[in-house]
MDTraj code that builds the backbone (N, CA, C; nanometers):
import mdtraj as md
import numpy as np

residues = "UNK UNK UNK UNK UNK UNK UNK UNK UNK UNK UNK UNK UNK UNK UNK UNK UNK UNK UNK UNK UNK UNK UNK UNK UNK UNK UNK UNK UNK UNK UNK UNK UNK UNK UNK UNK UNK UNK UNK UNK UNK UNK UNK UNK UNK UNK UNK UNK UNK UNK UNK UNK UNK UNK UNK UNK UNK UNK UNK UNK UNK UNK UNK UNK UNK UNK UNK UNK UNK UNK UNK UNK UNK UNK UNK UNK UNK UNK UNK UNK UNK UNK UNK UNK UNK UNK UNK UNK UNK UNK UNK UNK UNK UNK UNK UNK UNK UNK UNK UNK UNK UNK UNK UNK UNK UNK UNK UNK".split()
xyz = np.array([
    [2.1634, 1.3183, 5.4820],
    [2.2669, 1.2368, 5.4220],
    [2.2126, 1.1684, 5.2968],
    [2.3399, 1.1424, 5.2209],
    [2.2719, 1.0582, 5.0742],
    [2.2682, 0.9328, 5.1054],
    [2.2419, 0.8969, 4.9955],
    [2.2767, 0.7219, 4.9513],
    [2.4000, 0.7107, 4.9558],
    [2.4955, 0.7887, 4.8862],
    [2.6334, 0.7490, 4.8917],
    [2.6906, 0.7611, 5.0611],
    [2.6317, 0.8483, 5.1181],
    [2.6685, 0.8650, 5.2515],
    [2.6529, 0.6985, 5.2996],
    [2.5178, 0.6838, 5.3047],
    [2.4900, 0.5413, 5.3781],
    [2.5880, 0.4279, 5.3260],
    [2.5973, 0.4436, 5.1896],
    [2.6998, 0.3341, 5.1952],
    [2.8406, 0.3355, 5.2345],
    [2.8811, 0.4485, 5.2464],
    [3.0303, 0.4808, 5.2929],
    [3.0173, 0.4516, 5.4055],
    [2.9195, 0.5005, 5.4690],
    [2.9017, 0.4718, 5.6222],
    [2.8629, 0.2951, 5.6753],
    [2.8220, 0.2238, 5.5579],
    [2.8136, 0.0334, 5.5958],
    [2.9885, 0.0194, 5.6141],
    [3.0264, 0.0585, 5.4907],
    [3.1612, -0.0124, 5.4931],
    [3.2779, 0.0433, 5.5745],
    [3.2473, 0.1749, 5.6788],
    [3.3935, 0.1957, 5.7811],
    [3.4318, 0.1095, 5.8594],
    [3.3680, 0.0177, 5.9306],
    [3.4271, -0.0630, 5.9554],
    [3.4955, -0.1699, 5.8698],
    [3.4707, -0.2169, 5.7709],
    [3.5443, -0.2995, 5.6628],
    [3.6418, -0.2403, 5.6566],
    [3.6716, -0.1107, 5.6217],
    [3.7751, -0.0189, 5.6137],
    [3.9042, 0.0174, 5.7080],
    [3.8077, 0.0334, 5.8234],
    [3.9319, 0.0189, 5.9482],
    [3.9344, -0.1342, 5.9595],
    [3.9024, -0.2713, 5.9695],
    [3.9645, -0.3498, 5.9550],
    [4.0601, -0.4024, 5.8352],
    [4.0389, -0.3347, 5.7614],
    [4.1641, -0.3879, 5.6004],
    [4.0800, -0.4680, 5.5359],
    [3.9837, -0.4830, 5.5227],
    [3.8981, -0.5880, 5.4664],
    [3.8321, -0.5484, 5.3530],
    [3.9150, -0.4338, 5.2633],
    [3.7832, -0.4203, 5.1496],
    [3.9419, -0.3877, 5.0754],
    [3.9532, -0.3648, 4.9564],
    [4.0528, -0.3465, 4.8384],
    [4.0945, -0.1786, 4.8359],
    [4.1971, -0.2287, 4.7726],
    [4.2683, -0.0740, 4.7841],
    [4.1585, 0.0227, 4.7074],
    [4.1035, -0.0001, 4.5611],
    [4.0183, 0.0788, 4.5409],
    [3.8520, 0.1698, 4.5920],
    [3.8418, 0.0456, 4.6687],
    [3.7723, 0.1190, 4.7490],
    [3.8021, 0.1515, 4.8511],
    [3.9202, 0.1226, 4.9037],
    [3.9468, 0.2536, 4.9996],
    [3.9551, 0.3936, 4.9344],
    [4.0313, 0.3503, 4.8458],
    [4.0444, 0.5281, 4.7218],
    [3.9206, 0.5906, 4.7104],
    [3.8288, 0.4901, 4.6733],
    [3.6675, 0.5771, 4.6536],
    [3.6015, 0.5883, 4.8102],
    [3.6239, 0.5466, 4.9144],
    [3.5576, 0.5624, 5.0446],
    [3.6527, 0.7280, 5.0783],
    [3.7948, 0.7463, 5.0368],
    [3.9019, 0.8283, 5.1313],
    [3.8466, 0.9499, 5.0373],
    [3.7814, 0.9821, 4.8935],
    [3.7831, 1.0464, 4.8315],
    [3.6439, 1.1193, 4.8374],
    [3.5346, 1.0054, 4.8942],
    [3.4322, 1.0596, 4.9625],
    [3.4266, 1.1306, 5.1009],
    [3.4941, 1.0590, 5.1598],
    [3.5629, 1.1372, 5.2672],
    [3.5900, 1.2855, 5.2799],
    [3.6751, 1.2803, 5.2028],
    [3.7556, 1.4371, 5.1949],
    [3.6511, 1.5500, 5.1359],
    [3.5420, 1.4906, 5.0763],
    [3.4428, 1.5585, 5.0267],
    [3.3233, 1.5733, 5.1015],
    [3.3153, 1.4734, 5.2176],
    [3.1474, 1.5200, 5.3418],
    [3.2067, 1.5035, 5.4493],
    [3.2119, 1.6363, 5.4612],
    [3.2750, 1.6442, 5.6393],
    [3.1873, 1.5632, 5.7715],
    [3.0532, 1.5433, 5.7158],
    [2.9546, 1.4690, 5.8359],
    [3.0084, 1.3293, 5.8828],
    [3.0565, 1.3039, 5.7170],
    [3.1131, 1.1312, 5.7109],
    [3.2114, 1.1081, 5.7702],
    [3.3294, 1.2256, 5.7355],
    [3.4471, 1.2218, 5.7606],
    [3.4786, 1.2506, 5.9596],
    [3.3789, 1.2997, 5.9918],
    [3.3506, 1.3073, 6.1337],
    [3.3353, 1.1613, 6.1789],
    [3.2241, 1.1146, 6.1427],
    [3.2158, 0.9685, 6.1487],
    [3.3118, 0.8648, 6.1593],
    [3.4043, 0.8538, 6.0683],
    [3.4815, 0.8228, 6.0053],
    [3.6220, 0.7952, 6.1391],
    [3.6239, 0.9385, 6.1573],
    [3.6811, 0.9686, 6.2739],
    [3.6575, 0.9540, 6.4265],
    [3.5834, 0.9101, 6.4347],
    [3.4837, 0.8708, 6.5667],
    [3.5579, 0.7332, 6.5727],
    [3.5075, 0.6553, 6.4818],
    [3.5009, 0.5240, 6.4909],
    [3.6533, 0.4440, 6.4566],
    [3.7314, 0.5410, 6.4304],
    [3.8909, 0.5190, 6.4136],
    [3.9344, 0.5238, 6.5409],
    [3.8739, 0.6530, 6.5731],
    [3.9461, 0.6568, 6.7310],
    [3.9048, 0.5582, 6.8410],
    [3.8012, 0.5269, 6.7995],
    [3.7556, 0.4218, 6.9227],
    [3.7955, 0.3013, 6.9309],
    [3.8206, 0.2284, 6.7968],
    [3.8964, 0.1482, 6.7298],
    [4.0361, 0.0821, 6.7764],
    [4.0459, 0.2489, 6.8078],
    [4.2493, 0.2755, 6.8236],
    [4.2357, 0.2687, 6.9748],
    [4.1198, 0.3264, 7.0785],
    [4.1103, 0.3129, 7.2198],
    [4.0928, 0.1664, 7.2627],
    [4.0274, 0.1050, 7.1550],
    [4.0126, -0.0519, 7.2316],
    [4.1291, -0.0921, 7.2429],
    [4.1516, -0.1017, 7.1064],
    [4.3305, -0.1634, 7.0775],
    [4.3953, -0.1415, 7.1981],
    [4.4041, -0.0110, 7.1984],
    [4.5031, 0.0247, 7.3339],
    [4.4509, -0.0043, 7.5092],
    [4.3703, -0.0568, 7.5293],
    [4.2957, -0.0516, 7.6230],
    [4.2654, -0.2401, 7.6307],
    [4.2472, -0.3147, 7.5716],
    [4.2299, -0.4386, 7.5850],
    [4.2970, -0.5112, 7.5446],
    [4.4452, -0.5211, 7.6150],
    [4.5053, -0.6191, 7.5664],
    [4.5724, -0.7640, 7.6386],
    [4.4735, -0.7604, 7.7523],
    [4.4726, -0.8869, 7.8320],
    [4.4238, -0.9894, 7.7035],
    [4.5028, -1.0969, 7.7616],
    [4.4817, -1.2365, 7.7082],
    [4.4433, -1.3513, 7.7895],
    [4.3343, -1.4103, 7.7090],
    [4.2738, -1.5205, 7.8381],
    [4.4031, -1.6402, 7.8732],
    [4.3396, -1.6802, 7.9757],
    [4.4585, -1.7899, 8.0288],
    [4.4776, -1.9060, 7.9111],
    [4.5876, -1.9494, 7.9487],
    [4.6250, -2.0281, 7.8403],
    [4.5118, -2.1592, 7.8169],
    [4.5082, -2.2045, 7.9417],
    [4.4036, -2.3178, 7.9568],
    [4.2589, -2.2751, 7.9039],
    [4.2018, -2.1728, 7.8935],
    [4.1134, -2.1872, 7.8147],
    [4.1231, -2.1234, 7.6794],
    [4.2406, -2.0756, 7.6462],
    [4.2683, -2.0280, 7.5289],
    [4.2935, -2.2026, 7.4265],
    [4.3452, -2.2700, 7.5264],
    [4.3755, -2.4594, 7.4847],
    [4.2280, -2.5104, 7.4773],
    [4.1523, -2.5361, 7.5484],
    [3.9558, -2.5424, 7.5649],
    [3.8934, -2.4922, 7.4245],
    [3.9229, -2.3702, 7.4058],
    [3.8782, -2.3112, 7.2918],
    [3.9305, -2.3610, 7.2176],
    [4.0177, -2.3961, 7.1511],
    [4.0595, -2.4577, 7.0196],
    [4.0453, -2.5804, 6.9957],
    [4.0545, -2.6536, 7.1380],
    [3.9942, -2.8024, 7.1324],
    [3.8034, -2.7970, 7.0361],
    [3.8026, -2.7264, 7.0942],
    [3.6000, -2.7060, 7.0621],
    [3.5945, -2.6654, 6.9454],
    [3.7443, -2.6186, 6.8707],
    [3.6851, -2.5688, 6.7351],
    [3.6744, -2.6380, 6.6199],
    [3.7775, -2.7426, 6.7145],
    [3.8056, -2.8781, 6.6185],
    [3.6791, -2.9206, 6.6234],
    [3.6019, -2.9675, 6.5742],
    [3.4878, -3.0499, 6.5448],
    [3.4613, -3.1518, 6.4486],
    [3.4090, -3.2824, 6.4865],
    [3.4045, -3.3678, 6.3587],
    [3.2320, -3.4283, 6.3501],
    [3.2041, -3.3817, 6.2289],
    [3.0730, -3.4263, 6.2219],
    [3.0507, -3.5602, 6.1042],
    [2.9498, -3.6280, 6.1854],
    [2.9441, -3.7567, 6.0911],
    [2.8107, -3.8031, 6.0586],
    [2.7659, -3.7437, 5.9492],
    [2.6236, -3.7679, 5.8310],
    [2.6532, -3.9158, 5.8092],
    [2.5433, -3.9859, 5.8054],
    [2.4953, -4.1281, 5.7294],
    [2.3289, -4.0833, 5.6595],
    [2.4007, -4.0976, 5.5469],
    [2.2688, -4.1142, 5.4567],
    [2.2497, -4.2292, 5.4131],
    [2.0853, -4.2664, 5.3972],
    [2.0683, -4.3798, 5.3355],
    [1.9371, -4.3816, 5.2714],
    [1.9939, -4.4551, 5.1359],
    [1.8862, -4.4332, 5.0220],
    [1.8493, -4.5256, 4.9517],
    [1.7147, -4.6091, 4.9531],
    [1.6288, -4.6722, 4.8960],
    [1.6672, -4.6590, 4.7331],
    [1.6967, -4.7448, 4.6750],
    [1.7183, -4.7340, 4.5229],
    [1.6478, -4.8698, 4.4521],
    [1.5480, -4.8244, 4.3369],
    [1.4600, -4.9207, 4.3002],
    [1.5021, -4.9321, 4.1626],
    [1.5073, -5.0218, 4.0882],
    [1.5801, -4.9801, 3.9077],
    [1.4797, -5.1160, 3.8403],
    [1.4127, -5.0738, 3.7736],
    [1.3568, -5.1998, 3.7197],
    [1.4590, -5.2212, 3.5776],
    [1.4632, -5.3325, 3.5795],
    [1.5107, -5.4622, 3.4911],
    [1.4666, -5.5579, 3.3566],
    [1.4955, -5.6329, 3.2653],
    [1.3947, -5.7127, 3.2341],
    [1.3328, -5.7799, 3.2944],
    [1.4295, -5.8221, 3.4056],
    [1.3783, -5.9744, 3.4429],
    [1.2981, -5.9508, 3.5739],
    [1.3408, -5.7802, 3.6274],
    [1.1994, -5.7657, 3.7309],
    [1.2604, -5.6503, 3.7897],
    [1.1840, -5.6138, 3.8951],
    [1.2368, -5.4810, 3.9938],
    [1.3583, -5.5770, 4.0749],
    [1.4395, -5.4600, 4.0916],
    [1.5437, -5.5260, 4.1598],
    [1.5328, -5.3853, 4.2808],
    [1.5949, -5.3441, 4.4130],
    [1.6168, -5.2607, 4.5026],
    [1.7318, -5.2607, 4.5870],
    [1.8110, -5.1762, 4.6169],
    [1.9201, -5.1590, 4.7089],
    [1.9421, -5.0577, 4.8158],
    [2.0102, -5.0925, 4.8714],
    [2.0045, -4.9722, 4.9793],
    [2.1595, -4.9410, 4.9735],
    [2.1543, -4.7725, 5.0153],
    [2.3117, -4.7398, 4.9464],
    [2.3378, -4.6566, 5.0745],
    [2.4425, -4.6371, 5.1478],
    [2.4661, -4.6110, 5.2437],
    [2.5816, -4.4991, 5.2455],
    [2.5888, -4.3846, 5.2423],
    [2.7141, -4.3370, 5.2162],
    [2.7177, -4.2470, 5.4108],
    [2.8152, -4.2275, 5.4166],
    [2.8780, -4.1756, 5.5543],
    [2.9876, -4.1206, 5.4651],
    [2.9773, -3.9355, 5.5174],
    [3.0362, -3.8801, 5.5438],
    [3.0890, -3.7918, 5.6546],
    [3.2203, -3.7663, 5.6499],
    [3.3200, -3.7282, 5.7621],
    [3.3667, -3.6007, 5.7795],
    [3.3439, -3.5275, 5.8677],
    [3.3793, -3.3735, 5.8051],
    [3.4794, -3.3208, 5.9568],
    [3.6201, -3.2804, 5.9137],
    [3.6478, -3.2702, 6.0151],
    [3.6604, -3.1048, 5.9780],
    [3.6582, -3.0420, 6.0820],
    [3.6822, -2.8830, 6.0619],
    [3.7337, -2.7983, 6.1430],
    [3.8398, -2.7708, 6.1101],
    [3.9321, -2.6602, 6.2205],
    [3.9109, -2.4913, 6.1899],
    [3.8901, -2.4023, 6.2689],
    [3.9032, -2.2939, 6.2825],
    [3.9889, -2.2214, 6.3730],
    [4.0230, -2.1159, 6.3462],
    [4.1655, -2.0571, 6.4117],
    [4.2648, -2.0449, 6.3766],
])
top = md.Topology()
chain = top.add_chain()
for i, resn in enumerate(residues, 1):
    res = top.add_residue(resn, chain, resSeq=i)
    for name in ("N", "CA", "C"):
        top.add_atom(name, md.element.get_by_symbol(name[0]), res)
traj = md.Trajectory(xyz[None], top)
């Protein structure tokens, strides 16, 4: 196999998920049609793709499907604090500066 093989072959999965741009699907479908080894490949991993799909489509219970999203919420809370020295005419002066930040973050 080439180089171009290997890289056609990183991105089939990007591909069967929709995750890469129409043009490179054009340049992945066009390599395709041109190395049957790939295009075997290609085909392997579509079909298996298409067997999960069809084959796993239980859904967890609601209550921990509710658990899980609680947990995704997360809030994290940084306090920094920083020594600040500035000399002056009239002499060193120093402060302390305190910032807290808040990060809330949802996924899902």
């Amino acid at each position: 196999m080439s180089a171009e093989c290997d890289g056609v072959l990183e991105r089939i999965y990007a591909v069967l998920d929709g995750e890469v741009s129409a043009d490179e699907i054009a340049e992945i479908h066009a390599h395709l049609e041109a190395c049957p080894p790939c295009l075997d490949e290609y085909e392997v991993e579509a079909a298996l793709k298409a067997l999960v799909r069809r084959c796993c489509v239980e859904q967890a219970p609601v209550q921990l499907r509710e658990r899980i999203r609680a947990s995704l919420a997360t809030v994290t809370t940084t306090t920094t604090t920083t020594a600040v020295t500035a000399a002056t005419a009239a002499g060193v002066e120093s402060a302390v500066v305190t910032r807290t930040t808040r990060v809330t973050r949802l996924e899902g």
